[in-house]
N, C-alpha and C positions, 0 to 999 in steps of 0.2 A: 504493500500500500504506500503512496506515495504521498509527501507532507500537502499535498494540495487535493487528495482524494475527498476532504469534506465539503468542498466546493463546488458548486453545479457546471457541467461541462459543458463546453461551447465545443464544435468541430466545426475547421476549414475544411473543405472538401477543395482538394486542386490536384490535377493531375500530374503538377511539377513544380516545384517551388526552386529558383534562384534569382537571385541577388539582383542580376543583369536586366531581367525583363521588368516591363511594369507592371504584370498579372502579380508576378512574384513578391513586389514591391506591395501593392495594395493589401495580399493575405497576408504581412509582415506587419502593415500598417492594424490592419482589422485587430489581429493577435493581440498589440498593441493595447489598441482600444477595448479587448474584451475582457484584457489581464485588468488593466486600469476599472472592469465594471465589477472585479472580484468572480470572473472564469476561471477556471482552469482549463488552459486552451489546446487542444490537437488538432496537429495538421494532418489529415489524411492524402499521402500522396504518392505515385507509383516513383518520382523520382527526386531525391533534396538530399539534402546533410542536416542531421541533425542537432549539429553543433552553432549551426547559422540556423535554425528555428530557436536555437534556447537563446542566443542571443535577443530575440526579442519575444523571449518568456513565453515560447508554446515547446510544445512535445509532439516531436513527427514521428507517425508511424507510416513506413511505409509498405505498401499493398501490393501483391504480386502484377505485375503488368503483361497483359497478355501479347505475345510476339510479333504479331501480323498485322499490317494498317489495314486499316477498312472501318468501318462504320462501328462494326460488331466491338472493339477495342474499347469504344468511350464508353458503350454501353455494359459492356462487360465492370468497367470501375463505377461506373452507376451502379451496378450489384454487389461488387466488393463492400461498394462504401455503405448500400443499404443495410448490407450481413452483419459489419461490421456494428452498426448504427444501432441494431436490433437484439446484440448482447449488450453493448455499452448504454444503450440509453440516456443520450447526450438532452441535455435541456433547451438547447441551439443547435440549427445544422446551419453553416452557412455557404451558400454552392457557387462553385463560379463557373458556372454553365452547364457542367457534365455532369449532371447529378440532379435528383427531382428531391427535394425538401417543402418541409410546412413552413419552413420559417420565409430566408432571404436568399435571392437569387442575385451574384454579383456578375454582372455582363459587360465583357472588355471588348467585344469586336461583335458588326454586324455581316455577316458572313455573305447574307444574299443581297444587302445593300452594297455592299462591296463589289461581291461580282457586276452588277450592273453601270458603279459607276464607272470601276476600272476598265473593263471589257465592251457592257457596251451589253450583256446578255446576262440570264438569269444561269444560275448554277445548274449540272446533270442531276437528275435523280440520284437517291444514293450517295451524296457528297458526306464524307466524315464528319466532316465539324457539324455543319446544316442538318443531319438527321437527328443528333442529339441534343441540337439546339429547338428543334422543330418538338422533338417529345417533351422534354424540358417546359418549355414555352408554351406552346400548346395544351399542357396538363391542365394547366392553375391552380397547381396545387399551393403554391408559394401564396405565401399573403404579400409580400413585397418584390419587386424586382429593381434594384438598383442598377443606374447606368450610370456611364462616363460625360455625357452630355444630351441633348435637346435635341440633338440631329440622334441619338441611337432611341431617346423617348419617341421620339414620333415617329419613326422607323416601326418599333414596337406594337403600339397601339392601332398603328395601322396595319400591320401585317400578322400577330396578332390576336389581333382585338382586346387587348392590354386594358383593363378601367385606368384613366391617368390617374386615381387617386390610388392606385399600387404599386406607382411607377415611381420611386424618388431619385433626380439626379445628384449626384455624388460627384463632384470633380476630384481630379487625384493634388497630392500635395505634395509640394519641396520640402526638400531642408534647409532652410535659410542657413545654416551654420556650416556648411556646403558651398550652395550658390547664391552669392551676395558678392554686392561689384567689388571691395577690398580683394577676395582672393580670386577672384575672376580678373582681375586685372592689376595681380600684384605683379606681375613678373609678363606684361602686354608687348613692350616693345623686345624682348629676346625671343618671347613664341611669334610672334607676326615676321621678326625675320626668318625661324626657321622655316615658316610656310611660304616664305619667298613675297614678304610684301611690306616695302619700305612704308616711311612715317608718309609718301605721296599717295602711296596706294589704296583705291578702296577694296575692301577685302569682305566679298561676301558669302555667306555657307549657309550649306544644306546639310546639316546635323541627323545623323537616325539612330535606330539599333538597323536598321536594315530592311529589306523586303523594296527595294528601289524602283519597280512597275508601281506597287503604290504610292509611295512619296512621291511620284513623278519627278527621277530624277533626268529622266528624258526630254520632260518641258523646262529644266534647270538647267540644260544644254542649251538647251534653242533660245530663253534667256540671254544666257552668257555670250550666242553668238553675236544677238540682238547690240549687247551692251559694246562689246567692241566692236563693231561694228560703228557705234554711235559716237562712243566714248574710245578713241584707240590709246591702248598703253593705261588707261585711266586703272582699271578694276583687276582682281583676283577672284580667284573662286576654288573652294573647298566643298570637297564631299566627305561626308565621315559616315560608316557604319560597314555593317557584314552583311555583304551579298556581292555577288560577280560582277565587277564594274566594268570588265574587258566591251559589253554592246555599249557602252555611254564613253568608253574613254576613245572607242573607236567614231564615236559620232562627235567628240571633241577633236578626233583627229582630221576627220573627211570634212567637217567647218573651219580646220584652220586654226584651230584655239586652242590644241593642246600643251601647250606652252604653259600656258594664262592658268591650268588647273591642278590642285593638291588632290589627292585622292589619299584616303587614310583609313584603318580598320577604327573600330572601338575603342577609347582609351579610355582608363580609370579616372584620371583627372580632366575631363569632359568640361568644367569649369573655366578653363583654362582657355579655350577652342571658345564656349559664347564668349570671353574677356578679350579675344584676341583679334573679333570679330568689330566691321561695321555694323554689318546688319545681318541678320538669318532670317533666312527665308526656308515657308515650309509649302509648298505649292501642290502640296497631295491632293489626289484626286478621293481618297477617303484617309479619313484620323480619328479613331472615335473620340478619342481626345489630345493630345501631343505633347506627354507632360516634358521633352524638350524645350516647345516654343518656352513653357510654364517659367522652366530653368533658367532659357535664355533672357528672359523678361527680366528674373529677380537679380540678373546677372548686368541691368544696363545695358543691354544689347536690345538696338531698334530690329521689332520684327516685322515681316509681311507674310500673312499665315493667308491659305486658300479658303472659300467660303465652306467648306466641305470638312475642315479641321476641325473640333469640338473647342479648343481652347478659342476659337474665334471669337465663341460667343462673351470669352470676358470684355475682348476689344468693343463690342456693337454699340455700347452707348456713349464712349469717349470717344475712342478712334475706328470709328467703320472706314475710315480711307485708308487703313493697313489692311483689308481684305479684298480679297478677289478671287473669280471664276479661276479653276485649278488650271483651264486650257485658256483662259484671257489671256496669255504673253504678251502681245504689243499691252495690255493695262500694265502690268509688273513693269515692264523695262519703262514705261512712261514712270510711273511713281517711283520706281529705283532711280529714274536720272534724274527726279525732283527732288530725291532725297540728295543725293551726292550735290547735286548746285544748290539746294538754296533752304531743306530745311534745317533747322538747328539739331545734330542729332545726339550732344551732350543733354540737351531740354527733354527729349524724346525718350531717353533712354531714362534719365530720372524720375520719369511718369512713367512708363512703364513699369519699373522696378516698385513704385510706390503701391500700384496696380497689385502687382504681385504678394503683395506683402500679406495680403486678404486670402490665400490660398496657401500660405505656410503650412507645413508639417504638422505643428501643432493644432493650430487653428482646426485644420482640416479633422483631425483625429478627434477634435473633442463632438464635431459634428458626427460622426460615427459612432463614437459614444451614447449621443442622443437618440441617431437610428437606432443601434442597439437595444439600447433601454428601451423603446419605445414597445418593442415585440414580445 
């Protein structure tokens, strides 16, 4: 028996927990928030360390994971975690998508919104993720489903038929003790020359963990051709994350601009990249939310997020002229060359960062708390 056995138990249900991702980050946060409601918290998951869940005071068990992709896989840890759930008899379940609970559904991606903005068509029958998001979903068994924003709410409710008063958006949070403009831009001019960009240069970037058909980093190409084109010699440009850049570095080569581009994998001190940054730009054709852009904001760094980004909606009541249609390009390269001539972008960035300050880590966690309790 374990010194927190007298305590009513809460379970994360997630099919993977690390660090890197921001699925991973949000069940760290929840844990968080459910230790702080006086749970005792388990993460149930086929794949983590459990030395990075006791860090943030939960207990992973991990569940046999079945071998072969297919549909049948997510559904198969929907039974684990049911089997599981039905000897322990937890007082909370809380599921981030793969799993049918009474309590809270946490939802990080809209799957068939996805496919239609990226592609252009709705997903095959049978798609993995979409069959167990469709049973999930579809049950209603959940009293709550939480999302990342307004675009994955109404996404939801329309597809479906969600009541909005079970839907509550939940934006994800920073660590200000992280990224805030002092360490984001302690050491500015030694990182900007190693990415090849003097004190003349503007130096703009496209930040991710990855998946680059949807960040459109294709229309970040055509951008940058746009921009030297207009601007010659003027700009820089940076891509960061993990996924095969060889089709985009070869479409910066066939415009002539491969010169002009950093390309880089994931780095721990990510901070350092929005500090080192004029502006970041995230021009995805879908984002359920971007807790990036979030980053780049508390980091003083001006951004221009696509209308299709979740984080947009912080921008809509101050600055809706930081957003835009993900395939608008001549809009981007107009208001990126307005920024570089004439707007103040030290002003811009200290409003922003101000912006941000309202979705801190904390901040964010005691609002979890409150869902929580609520249930």
């Amino acid at each position: 028996m374990t010194r927190d056995s007298h305590k009513p138990l809460a379970v994360i249900a997630i099919r993977q927990v690390d660090k890197s991702t921001g699925a991973s980050r949000n069940a760290f946060e929840q844990a968080v928030a459910l230790g702080g409601l006086g749970y005792r918290v388990v993460i149930l998951a086929e794949r983590g360390r459990p030395a990075l869940a006791e860090r943030f005071g939960a207990e992973l068990v991990r569940l046999w994971r079945w071998p072969l992709k297919g549909p049948f896989r997510r559904f198969w840890f929907n039974r684990r975690v049911q089997a599981w759930c039905r000897r322990q008899r937890p007082a909370l379940l809380v599921s981030h998508g793969d799993v049918e609970t009474p309590d809270t559904v946490y939802m990080h991606n809209c799957v068939h919104l996805a496919s239609r903005l990226i592609h252009g068509r709705e997903l095959p029958a049978g798609h993995e993720v979409a069959a167990i998001h469709d049973h999930v979903l579809s049950g209603g068994q959940f009293r709550q489903v939480a999302v990342n924003s307004r675009l994955m709410a109404e996404d939801f409710q329309t597809r479906y038929g969600i009541d909005a008063a079970k839907i509550e958006i939940s934006y994800p949070g920073y660590d200000p003790e992280v990224f805030n403009v002092e360490r984001a831009r302690g050491d500015r001019h030694a990182r900007r020359q190693a990415l090849g960009a003097d004190d003349d240069t503007f130096l703009i970037g496209l930040i991710t963990s990855g998946n680059f058909t949807k960040r459109n980093v294709a229309g970040f190409v055509e951008m940058a051709t746009a921009l030297t084109q207009r601007l010659p010699g003027r700009c820089r440009f940076l891509v960061v994350g993990k996924d095969d850049a060889a089709p985009y570095r070869q479409q910066a080569d066939t415009a002539g601009i491969a010169d002009a581009f950093e390309w880089r994998s994931t780095v721990s001190d990510v901070e350092t990249l929005y500090g080192a940054l004029d502006l970041f730009v995230l021009p995805a054709h879908i984002e359920e939310f971007g807790r990036v852009s979030l980053e780049a904001m508390a980091c003083g760094t001006p951004v221009l997020l696509s209308r299709t980004t979740g984080a947009a909606e912080l921008l809509e009541e101050s600055h809706s002229d930081l957003i835009f249609d993900s395939r608008d390009t001549q809009g981007w390269v107009a208001r990126i060359e307005r920024l570089i001539e004439q707007d103040d972008l030290d002003a811009l960035g200290e409003s922003l960062a101000r912006l941000a300050s309202a979705y801190s880590y904390r901040r964010q966690t005691e609002k979890l708390k409150r869902s929580f309790a609520s249930l």
